[in-house]
Structure formats: C-alpha cells, structure tokens
PQR file with spaces between the fields and no chain letter, atoms N, CA, C, O and H, PARSE charges and radii, in Angstrom:
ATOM       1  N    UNK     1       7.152  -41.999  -53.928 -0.4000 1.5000
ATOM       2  CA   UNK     1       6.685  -41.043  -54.901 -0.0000 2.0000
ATOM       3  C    UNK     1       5.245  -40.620  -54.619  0.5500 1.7000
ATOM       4  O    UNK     1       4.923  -39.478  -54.947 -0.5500 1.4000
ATOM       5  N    UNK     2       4.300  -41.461  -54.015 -0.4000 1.5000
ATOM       6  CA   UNK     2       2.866  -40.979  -53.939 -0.0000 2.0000
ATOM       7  C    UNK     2       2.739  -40.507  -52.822  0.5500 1.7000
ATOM       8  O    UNK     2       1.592  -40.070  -52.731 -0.5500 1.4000
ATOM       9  H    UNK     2       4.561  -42.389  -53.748  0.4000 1.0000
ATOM      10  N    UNK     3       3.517  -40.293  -51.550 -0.4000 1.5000
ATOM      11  CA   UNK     3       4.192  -39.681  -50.273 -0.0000 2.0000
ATOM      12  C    UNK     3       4.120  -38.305  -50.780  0.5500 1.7000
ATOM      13  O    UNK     3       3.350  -37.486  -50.278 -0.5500 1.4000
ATOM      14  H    UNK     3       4.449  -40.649  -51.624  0.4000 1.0000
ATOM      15  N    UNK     4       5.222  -37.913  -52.165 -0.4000 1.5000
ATOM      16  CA   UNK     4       5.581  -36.282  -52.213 -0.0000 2.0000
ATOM      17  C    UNK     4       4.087  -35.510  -52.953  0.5500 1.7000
ATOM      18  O    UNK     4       3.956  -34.287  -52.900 -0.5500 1.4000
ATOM      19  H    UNK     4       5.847  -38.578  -52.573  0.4000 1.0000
ATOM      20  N    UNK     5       3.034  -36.403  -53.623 -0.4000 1.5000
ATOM      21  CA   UNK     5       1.934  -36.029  -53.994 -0.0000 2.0000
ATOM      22  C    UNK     5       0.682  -36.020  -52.689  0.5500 1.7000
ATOM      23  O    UNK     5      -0.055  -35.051  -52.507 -0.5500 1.4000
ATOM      24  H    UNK     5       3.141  -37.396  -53.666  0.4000 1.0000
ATOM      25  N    UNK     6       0.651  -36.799  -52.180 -0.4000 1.5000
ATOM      26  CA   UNK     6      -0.006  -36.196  -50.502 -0.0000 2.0000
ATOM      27  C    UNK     6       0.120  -35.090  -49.525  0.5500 1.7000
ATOM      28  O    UNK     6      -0.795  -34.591  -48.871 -0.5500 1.4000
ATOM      29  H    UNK     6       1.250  -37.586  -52.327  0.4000 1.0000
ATOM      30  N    UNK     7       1.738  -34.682  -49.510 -0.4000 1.5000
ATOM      31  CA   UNK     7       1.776  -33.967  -48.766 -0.0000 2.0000
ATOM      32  C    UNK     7       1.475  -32.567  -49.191  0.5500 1.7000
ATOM      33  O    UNK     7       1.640  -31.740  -48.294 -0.5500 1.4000
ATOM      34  H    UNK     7       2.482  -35.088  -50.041  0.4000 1.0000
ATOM      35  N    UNK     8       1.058  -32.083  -50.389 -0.4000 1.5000
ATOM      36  CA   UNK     8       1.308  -30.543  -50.384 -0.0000 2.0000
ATOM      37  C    UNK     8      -0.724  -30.532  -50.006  0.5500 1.7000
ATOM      38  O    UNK     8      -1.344  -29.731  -49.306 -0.5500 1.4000
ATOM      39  H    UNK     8       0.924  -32.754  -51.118  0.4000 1.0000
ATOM      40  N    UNK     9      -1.196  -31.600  -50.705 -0.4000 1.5000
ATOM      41  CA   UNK     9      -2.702  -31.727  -50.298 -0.0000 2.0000
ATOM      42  C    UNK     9      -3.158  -31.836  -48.884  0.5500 1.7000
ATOM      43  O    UNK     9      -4.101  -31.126  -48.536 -0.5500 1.4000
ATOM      44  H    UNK     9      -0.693  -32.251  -51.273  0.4000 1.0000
ATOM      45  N    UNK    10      -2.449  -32.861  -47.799 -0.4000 1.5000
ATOM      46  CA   UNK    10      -2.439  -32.503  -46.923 -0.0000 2.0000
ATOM      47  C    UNK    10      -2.122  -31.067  -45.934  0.5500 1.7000
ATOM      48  O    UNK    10      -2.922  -30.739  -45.058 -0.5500 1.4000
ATOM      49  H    UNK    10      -1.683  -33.438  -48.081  0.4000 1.0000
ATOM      50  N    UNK    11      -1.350  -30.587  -46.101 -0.4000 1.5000
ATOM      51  CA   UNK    11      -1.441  -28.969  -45.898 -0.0000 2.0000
ATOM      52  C    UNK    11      -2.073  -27.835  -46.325  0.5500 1.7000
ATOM      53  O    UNK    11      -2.050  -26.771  -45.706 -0.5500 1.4000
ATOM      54  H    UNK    11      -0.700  -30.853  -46.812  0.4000 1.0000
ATOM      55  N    UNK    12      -2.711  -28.050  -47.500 -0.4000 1.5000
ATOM      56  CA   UNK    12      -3.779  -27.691  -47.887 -0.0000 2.0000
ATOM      57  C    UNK    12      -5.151  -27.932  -46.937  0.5500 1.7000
ATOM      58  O    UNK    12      -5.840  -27.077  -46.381 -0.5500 1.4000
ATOM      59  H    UNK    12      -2.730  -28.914  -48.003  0.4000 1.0000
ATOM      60  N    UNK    13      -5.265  -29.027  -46.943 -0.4000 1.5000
ATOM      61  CA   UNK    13      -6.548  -29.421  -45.979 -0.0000 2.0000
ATOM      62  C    UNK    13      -5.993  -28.912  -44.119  0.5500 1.7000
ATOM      63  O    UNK    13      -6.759  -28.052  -43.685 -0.5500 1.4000
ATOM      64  H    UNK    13      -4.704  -29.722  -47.395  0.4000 1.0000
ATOM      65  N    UNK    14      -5.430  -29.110  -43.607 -0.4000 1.5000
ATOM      66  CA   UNK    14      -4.543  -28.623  -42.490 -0.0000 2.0000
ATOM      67  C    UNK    14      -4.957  -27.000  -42.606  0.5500 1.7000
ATOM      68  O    UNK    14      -5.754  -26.444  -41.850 -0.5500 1.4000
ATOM      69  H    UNK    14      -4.808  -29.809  -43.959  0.4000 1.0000
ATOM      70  N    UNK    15      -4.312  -26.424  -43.611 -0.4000 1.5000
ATOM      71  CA   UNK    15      -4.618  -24.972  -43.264 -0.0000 2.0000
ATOM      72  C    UNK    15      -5.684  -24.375  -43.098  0.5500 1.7000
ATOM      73  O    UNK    15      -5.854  -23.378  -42.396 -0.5500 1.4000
ATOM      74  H    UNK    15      -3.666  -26.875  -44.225  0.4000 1.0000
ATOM      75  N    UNK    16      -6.958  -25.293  -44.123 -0.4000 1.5000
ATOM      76  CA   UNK    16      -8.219  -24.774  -44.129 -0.0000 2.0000
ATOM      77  C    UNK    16      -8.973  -24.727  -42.973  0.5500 1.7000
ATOM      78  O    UNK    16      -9.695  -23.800  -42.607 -0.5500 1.4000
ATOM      79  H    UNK    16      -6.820  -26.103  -44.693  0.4000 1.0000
ATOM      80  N    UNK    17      -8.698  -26.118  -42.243 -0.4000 1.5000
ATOM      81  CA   UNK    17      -9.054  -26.459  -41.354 -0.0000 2.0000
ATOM      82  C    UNK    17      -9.021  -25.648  -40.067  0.5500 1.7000
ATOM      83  O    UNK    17     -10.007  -25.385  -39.378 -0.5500 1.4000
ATOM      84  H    UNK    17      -8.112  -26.871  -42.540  0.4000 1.0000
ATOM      85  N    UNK    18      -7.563  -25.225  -39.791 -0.4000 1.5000
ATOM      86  CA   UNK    18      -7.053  -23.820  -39.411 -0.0000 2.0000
ATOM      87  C    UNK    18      -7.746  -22.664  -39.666  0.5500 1.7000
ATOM      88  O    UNK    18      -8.216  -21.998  -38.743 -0.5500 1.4000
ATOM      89  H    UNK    18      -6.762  -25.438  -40.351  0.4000 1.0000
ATOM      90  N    UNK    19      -7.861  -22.354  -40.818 -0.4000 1.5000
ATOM      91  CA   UNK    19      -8.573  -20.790  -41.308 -0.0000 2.0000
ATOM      92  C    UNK    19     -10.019  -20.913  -40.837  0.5500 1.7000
ATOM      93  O    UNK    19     -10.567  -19.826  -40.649 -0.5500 1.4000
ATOM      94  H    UNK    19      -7.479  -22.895  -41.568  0.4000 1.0000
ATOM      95  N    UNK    20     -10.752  -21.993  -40.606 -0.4000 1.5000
ATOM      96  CA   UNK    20     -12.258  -22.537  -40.211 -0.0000 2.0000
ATOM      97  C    UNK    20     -12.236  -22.187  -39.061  0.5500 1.7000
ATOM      98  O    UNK    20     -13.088  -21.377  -38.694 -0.5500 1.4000
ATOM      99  H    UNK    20     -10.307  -22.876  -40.758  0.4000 1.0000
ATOM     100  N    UNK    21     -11.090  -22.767  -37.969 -0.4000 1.5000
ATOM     101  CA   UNK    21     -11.091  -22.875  -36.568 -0.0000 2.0000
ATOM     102  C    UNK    21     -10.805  -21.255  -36.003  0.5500 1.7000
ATOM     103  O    UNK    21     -11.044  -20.929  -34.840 -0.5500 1.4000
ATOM     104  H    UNK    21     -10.398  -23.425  -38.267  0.4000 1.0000
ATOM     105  N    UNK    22     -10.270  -20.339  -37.007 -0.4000 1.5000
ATOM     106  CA   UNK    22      -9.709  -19.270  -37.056 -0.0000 2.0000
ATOM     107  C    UNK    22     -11.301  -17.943  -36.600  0.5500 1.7000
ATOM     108  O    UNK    22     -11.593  -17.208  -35.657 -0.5500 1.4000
ATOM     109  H    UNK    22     -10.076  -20.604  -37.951  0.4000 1.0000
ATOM     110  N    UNK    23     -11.911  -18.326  -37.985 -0.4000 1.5000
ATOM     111  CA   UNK    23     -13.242  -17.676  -38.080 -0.0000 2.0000
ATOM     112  C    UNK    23     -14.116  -18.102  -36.712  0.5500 1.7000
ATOM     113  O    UNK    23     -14.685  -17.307  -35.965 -0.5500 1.4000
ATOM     114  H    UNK    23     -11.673  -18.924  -38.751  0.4000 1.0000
ATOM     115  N    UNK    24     -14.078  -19.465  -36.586 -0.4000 1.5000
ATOM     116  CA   UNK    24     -14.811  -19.883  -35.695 -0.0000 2.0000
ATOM     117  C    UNK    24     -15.051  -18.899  -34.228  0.5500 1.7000
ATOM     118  O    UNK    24     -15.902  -18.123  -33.793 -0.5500 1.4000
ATOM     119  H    UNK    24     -13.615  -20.112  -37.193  0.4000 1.0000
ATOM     120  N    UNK    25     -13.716  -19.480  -33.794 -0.4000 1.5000
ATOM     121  CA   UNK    25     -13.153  -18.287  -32.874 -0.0000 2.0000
ATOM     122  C    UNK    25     -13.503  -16.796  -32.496  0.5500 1.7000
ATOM     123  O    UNK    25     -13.981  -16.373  -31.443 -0.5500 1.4000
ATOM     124  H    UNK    25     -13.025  -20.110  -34.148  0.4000 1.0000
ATOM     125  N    UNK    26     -13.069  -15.988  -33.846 -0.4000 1.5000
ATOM     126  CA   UNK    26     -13.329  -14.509  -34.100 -0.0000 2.0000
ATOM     127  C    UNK    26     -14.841  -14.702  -33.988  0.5500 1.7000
ATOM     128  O    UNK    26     -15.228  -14.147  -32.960 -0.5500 1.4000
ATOM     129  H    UNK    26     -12.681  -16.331  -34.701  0.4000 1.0000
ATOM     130  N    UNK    27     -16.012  -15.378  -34.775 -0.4000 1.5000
ATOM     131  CA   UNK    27     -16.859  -14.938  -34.159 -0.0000 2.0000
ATOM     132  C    UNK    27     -17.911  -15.027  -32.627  0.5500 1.7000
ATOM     133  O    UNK    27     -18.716  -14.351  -31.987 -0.5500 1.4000
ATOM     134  H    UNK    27     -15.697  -15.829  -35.611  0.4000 1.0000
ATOM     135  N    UNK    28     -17.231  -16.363  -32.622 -0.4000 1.5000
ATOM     136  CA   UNK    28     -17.933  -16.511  -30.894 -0.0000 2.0000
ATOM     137  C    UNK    28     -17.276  -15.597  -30.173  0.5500 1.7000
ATOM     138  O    UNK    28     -17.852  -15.326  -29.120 -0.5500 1.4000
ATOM     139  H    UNK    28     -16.577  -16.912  -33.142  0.4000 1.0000
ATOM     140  N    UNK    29     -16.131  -14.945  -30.393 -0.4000 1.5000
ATOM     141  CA   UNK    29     -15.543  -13.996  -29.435 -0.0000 2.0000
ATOM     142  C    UNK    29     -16.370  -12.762  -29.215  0.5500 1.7000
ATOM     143  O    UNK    29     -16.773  -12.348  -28.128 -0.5500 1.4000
ATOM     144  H    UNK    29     -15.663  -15.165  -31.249  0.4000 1.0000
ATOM     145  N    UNK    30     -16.641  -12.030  -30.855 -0.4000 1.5000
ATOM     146  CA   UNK    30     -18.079  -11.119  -31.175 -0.0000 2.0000
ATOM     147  C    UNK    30     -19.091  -11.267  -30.394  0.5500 1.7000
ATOM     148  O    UNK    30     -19.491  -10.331  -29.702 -0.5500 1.4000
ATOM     149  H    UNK    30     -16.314  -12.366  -31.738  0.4000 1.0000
ATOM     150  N    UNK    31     -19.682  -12.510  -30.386 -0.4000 1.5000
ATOM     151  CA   UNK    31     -20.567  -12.713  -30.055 -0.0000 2.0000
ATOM     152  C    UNK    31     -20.958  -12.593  -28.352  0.5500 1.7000
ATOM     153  O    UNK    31     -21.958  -12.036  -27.899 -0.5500 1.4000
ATOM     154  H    UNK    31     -19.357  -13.270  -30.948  0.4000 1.0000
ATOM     155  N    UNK    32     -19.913  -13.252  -27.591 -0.4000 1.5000
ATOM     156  CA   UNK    32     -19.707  -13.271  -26.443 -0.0000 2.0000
ATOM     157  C    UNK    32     -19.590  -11.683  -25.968  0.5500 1.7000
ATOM     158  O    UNK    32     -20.259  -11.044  -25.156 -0.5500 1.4000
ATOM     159  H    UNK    32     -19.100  -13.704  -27.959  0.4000 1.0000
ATOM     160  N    UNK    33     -18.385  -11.283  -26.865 -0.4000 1.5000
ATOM     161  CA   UNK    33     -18.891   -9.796  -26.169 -0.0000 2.0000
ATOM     162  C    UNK    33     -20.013   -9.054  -26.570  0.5500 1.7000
ATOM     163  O    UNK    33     -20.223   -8.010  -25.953 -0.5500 1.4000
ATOM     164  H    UNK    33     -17.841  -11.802  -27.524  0.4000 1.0000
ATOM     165  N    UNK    34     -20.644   -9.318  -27.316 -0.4000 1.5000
ATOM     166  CA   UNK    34     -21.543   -8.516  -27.590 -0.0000 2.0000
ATOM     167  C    UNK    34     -22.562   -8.939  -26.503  0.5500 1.7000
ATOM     168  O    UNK    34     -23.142   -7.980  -25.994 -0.5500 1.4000
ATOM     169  H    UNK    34     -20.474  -10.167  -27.817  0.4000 1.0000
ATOM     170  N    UNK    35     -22.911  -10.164  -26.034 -0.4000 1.5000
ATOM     171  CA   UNK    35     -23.880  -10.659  -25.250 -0.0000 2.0000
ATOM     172  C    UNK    35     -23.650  -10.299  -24.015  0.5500 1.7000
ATOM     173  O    UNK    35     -24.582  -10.152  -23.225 -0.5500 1.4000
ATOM     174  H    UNK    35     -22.440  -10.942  -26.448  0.4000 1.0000
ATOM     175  N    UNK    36     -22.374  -10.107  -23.672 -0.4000 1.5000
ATOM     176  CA   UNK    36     -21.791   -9.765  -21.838 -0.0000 2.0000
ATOM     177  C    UNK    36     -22.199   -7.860  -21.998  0.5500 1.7000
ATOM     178  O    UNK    36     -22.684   -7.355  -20.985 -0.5500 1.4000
ATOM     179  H    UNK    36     -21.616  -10.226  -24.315  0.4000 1.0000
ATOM     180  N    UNK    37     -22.046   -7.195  -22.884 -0.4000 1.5000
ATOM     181  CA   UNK    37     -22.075   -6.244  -22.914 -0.0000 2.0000
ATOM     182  C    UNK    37     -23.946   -5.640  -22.814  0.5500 1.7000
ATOM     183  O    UNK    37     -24.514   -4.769  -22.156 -0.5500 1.4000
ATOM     184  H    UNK    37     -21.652   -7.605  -23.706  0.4000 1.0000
ATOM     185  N    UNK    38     -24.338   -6.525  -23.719 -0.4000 1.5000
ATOM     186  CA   UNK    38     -26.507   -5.989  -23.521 -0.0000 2.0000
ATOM     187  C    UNK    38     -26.658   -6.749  -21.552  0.5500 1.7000
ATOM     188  O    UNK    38     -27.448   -6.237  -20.759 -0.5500 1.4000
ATOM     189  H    UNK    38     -23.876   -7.232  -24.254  0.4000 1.0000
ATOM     190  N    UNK    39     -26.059   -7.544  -21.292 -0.4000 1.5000
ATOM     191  CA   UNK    39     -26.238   -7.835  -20.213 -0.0000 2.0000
ATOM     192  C    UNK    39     -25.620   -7.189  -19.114  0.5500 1.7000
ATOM     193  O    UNK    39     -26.235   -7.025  -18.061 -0.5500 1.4000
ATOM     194  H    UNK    39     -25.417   -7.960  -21.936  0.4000 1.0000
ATOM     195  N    UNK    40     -24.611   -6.860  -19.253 -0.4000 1.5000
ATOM     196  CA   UNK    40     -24.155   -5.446  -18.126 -0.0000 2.0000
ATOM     197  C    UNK    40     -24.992   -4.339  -18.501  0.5500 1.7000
ATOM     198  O    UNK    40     -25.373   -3.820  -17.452 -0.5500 1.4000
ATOM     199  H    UNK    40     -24.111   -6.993  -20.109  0.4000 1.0000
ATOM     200  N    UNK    41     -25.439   -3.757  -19.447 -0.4000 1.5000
ATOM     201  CA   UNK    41     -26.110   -2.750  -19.905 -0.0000 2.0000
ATOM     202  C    UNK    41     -27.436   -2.619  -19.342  0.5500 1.7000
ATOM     203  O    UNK    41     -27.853   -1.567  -18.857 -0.5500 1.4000
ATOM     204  H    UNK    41     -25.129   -4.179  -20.300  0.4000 1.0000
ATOM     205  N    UNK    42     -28.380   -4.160  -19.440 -0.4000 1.5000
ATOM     206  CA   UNK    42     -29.550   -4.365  -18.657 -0.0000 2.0000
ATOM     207  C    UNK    42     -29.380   -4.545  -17.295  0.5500 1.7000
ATOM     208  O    UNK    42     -30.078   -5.362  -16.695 -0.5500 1.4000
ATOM     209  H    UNK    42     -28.042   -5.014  -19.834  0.4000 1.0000
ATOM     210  N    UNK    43     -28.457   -3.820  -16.679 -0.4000 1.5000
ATOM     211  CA   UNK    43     -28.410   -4.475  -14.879 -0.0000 2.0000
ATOM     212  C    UNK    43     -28.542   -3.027  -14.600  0.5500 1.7000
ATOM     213  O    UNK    43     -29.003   -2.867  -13.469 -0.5500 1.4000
ATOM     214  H    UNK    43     -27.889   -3.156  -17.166  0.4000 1.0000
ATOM     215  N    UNK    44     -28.312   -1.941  -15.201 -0.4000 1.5000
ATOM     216  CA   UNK    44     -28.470   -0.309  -14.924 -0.0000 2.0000
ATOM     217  C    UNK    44     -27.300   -0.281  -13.571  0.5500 1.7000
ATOM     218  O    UNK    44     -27.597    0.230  -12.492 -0.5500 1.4000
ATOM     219  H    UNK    44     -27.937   -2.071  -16.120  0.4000 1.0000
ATOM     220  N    UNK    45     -26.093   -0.847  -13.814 -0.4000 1.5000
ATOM     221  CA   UNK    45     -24.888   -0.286  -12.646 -0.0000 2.0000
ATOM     222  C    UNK    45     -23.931    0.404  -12.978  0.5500 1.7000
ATOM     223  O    UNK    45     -22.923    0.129  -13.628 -0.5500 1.4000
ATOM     224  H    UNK    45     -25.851   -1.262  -14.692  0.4000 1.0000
ATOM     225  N    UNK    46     -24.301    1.382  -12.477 -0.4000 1.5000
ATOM     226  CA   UNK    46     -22.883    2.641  -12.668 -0.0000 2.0000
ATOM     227  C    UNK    46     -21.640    2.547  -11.204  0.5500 1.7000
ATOM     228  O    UNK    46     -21.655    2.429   -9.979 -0.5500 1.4000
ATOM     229  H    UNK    46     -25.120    1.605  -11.949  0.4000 1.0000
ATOM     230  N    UNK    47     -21.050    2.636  -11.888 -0.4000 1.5000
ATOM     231  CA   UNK    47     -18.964    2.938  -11.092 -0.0000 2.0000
ATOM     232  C    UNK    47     -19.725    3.548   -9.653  0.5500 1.7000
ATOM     233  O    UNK    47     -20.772    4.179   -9.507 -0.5500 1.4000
ATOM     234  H    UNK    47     -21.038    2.732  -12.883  0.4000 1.0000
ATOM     235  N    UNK    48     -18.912    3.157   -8.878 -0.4000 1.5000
ATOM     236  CA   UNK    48     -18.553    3.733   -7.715 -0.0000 2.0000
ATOM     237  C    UNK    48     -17.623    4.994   -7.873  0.5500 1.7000
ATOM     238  O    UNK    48     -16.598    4.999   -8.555 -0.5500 1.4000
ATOM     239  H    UNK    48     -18.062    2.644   -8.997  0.4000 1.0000
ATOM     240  N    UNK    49     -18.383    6.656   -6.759 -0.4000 1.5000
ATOM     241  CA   UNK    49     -17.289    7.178   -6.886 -0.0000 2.0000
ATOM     242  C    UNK    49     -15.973    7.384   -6.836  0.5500 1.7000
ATOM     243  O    UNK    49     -15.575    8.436   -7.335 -0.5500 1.4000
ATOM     244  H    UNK    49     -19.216    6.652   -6.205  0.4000 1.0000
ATOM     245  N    UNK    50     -14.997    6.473   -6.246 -0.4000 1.5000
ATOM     246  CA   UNK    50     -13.436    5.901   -5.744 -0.0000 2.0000
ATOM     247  C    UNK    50     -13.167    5.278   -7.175  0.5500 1.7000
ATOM     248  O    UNK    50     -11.965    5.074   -7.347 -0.5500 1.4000
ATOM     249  H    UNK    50     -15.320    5.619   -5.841  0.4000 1.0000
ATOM     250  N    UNK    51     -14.094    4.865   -8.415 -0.4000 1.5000
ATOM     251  CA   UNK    51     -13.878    4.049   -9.434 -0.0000 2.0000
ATOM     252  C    UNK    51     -12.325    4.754  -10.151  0.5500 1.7000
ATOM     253  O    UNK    51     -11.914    5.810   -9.668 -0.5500 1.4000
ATOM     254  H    UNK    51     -15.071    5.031   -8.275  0.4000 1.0000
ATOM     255  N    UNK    52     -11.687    4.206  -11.095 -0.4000 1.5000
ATOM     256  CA   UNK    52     -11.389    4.902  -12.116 -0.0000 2.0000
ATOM     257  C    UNK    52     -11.720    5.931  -12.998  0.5500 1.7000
ATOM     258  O    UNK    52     -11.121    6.950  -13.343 -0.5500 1.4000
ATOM     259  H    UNK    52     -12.020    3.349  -11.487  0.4000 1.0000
ATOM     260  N    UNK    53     -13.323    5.218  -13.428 -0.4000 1.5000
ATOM     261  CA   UNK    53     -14.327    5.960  -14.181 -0.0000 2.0000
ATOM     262  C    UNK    53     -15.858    6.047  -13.697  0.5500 1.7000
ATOM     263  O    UNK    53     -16.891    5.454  -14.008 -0.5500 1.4000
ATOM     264  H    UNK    53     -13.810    4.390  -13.148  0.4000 1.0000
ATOM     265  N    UNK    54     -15.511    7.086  -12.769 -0.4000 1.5000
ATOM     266  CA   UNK    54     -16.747    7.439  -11.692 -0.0000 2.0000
ATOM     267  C    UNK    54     -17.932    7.811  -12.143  0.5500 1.7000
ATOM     268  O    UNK    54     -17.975    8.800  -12.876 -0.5500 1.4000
ATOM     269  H    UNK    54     -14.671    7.567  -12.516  0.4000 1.0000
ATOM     270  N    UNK    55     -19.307    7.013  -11.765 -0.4000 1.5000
ATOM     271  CA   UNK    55     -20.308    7.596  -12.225 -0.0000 2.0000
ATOM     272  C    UNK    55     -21.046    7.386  -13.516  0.5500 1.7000
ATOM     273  O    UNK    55     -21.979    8.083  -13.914 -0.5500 1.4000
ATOM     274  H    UNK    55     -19.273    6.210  -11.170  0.4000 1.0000
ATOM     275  N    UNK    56     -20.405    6.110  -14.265 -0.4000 1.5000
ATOM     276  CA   UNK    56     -20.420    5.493  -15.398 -0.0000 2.0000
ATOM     277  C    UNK    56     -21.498    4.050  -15.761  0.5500 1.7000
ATOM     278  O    UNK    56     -21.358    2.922  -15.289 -0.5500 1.4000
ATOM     279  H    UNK    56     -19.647    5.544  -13.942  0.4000 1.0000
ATOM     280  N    UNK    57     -22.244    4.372  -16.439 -0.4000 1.5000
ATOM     281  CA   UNK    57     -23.361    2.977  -16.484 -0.0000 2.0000
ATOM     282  C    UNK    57     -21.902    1.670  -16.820  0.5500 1.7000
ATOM     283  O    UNK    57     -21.139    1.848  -17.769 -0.5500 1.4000
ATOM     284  H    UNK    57     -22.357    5.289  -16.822  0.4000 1.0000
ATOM     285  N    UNK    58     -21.808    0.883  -16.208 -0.4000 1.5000
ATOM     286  CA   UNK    58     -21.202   -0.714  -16.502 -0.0000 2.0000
ATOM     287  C    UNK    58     -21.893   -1.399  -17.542  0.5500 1.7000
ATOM     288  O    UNK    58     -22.798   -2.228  -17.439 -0.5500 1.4000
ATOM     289  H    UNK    58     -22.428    0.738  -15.437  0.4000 1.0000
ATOM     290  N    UNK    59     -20.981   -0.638  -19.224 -0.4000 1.5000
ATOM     291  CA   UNK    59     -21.804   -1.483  -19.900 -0.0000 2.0000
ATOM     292  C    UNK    59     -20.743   -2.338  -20.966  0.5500 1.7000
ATOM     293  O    UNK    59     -21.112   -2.795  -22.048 -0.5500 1.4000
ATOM     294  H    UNK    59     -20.246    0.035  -19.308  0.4000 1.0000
ATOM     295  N    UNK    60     -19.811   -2.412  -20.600 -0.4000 1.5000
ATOM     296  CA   UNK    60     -18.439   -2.957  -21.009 -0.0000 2.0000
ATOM     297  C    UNK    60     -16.906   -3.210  -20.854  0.5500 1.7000
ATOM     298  O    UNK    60     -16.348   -2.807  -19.834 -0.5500 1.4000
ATOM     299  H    UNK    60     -19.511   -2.041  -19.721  0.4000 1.0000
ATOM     300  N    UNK    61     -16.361   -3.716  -21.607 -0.4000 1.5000
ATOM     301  CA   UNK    61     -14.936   -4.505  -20.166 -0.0000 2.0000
ATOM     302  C    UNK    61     -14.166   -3.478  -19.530  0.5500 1.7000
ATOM     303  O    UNK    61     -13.696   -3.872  -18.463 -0.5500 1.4000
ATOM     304  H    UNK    61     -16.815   -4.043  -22.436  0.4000 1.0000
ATOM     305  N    UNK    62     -13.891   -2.353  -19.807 -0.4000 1.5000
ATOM     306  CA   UNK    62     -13.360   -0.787  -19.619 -0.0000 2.0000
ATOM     307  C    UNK    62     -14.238   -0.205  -18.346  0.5500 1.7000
ATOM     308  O    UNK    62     -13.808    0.481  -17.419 -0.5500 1.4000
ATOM     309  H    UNK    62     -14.273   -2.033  -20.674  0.4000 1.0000
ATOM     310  N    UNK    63     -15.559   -0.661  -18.554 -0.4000 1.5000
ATOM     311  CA   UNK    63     -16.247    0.229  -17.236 -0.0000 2.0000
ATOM     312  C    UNK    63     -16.231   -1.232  -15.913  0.5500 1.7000
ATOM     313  O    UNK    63     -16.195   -1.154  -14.685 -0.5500 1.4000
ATOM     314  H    UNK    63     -15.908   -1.219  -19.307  0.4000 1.0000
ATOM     315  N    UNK    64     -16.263   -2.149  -16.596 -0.4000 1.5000
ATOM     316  CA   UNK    64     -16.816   -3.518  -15.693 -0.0000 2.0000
ATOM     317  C    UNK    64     -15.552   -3.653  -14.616  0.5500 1.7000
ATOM     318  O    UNK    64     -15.788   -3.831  -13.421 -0.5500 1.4000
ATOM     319  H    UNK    64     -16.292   -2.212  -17.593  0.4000 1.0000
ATOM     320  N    UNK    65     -14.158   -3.553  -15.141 -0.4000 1.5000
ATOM     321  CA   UNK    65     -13.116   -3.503  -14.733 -0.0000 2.0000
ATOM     322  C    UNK    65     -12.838   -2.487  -13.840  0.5500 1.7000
ATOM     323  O    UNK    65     -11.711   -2.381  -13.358 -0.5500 1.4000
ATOM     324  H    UNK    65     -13.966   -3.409  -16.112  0.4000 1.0000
C-alpha cells in the first residue's frame, strides 16, 4: 500500500527532473550557437566563388557549410 503512494510522487520528481535537463539543453544549445556564430563573424571569411553561396561573410551554419 505505501508502494502505490510513492509511485505517482516518484514520477513527478522523474519528470521534473526531465523538464530541468530539457531547458538545460535548449539553452546551452542557444548559447553555443550564438558563440560559434560572433566567432565565425570575427574571422571576416567570405564563400569561395565555386561555394553554394558565393561571396558571403561565414557567419553561420548555412554559410559555414
């Protein structure tokens, strides 16, 4: 009986824990790109003409690629 009163609390704590690791994530991801992006931006390299997107400052994953 004190088994079926643990478990809905335990998943409770489980999910939060989840939704924490969730945010966590989303923002180091922000962050990371935002930091790879001022740093391609400060190197002043534009595309090769043969590029995709010729002639283009490299200042994010679309031009870097």
């Amino acid at each position: 009986m004190n088994k079926l009163r643990v478990f809905p609390k335990l998943v409770i704590v489980i999910g939060i824990i989840f939704a924490l690791s969730g945010v966590v994530a989303f923002v180091g991801g922000v962050f990371i790109n935002t930091f790879i992006s001022e740093q391609l931006a400060n190197q002043n390299i534009t595309t090769p003409d043969d590029a995709s997107i010729p002639g283009v400052q490299v200042n994010g994953i679309a031009t870097a690629l």
